[in-house]
C-alpha positions as CSV (number, residue, x, y, z in Angstrom):
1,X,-20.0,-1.3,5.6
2,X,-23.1,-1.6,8.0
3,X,-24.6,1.3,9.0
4,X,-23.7,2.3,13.1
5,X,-26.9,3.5,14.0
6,X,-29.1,1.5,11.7
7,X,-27.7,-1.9,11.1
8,X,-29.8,-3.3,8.7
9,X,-28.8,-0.3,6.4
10,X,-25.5,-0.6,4.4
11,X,-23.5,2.6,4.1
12,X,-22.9,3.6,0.3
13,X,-20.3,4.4,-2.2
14,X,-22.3,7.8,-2.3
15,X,-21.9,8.5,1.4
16,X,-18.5,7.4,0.9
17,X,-18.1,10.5,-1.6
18,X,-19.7,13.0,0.8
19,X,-17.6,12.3,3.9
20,X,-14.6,12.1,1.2
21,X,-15.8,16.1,0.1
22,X,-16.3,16.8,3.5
23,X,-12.8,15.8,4.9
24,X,-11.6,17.9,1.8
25,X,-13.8,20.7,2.7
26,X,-12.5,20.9,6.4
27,X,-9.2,20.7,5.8
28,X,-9.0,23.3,3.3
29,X,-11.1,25.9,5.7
30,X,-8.7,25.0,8.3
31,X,-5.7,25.2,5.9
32,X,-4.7,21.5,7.4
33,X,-3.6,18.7,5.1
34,X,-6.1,16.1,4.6
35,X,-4.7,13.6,6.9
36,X,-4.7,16.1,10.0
37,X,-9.4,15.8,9.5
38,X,-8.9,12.2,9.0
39,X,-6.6,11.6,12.2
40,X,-8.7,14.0,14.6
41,X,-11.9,12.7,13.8
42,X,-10.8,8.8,13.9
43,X,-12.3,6.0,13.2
44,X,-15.3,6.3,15.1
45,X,-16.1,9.6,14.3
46,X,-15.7,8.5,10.5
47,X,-18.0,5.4,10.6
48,X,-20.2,7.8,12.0
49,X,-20.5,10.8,9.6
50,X,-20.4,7.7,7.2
51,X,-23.6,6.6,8.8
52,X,-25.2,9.7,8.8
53,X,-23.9,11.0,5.2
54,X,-27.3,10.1,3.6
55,X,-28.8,13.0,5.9
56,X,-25.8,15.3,5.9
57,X,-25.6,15.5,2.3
58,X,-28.9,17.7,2.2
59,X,-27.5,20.0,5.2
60,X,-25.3,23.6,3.7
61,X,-21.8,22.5,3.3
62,X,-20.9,25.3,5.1
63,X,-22.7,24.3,8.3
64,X,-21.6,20.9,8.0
65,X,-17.9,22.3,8.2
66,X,-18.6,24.6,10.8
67,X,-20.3,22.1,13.0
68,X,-17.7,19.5,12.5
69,X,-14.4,21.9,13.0
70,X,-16.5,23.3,16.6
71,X,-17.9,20.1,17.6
72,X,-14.2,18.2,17.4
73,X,-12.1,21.3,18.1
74,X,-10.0,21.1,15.1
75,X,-7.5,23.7,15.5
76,X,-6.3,25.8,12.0
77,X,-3.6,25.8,10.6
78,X,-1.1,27.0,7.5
79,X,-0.9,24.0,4.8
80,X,-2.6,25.8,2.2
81,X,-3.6,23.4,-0.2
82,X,-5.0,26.1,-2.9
83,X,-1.4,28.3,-2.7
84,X,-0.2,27.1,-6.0
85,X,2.1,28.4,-8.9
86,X,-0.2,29.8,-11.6
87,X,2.2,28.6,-14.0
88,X,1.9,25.3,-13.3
89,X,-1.8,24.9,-12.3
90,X,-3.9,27.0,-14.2
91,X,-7.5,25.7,-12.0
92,X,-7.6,24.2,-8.6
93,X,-9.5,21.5,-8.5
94,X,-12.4,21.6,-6.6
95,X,-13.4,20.1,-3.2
96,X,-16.3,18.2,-4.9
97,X,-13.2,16.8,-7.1
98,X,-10.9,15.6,-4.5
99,X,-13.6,14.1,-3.2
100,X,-14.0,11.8,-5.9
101,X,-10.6,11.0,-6.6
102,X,-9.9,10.4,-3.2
103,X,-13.6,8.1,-3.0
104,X,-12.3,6.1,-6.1
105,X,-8.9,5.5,-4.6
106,X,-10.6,4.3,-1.4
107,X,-13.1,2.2,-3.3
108,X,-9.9,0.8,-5.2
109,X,-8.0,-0.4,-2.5
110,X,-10.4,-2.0,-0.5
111,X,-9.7,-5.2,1.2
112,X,-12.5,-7.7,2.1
113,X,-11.5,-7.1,5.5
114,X,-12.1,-3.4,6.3
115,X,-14.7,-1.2,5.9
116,X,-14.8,2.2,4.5
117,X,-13.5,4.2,7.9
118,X,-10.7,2.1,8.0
119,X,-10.2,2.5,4.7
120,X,-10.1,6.3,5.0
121,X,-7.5,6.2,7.6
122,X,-5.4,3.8,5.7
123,X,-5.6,5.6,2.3
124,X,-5.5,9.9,3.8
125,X,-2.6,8.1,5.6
126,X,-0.8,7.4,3.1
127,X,2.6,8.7,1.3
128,X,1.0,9.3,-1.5
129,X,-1.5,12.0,-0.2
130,X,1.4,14.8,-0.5
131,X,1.5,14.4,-3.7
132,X,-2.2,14.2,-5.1
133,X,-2.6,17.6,-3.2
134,X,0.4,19.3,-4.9
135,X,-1.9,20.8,-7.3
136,X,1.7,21.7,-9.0
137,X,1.7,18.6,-10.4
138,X,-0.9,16.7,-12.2
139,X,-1.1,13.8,-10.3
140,X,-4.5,14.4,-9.3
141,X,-6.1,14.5,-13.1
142,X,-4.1,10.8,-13.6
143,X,-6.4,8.1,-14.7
144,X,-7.8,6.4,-11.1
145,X,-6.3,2.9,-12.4
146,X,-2.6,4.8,-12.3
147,X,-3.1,6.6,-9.2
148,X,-4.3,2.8,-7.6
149,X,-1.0,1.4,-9.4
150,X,1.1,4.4,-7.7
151,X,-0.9,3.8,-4.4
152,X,0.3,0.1,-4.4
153,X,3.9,1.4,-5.6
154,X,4.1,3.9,-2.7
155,X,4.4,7.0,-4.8
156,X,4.4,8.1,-8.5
């Protein structure tokens, strides 16, 4: 994917990962699903924190959350992602780990055609979303190749 405000710069795997935290990061603080961040900042937005990631990633977390959730109005919510059974999920996985599996099932799916905002859309869009954030299951800790397989199958 080209860079928006830099054309001759190609936006990374690694940037990828950070907006992929981010969206992760958001949502949870806002106790929204996943998909709520994705659709409210759309695609624009995305190719744009995508563009910028390589400078974001050295800002506080925190003030990259607070900025975005102010500067797009994204209204909280009660989906609370971390509310789990302690029976059946000893540990919550992390933001930082979300982000990854959720970077490696974009990376995974890509089509020649799109670029990785689309591909964020596409993929936080998707079915199987509700399921790889029920930390009740264990879908989340599933080998990337299987959760690509169940992406392509429409569930698991």
């Amino acid at each position: 994917m080209t860079n928006v405000f830099f054309p001759d710069e190609q936006v990374t795997e690694n940037d990828l990962y950070f907006v992929c935290y981010m969206i992760e990061r958001v949502a949870r603080e806002l106790k929204q699903p996943n998909k709520y961040v994705v659709n409210a900042l759309g695609y624009n937005t995305l190719a744009e924190k995508l563009s910028l990631a390589n400078v974001l990633h050295a800002s506080n977390p925190q003030a990259v959350c607070a900025d975005w959730i102010e500067t797009y109005s994204l209204i909280p919510g009660n989906y609370d992602v971390t509310n789990v059974n302690p029976e059946l999920c000893e540990t919550i996985p992390t933001a930082l780990q979300m982000g990854k599996v959720y970077t490696r099932l974009i990376t995974s799916t890509l089509s020649i055609e799109e670029d990785y905002a689309e591909a964020i859309m596409r993929v936080y869009n998707s079915p199987i979303c509700e399921t790889l954030d029920n930390y009740n299951c264990s879908a989340y800790y599933e080998p990337s190749p299987y959760i690509t397989r169940c992406y392509y199958e429409g569930g698991f």
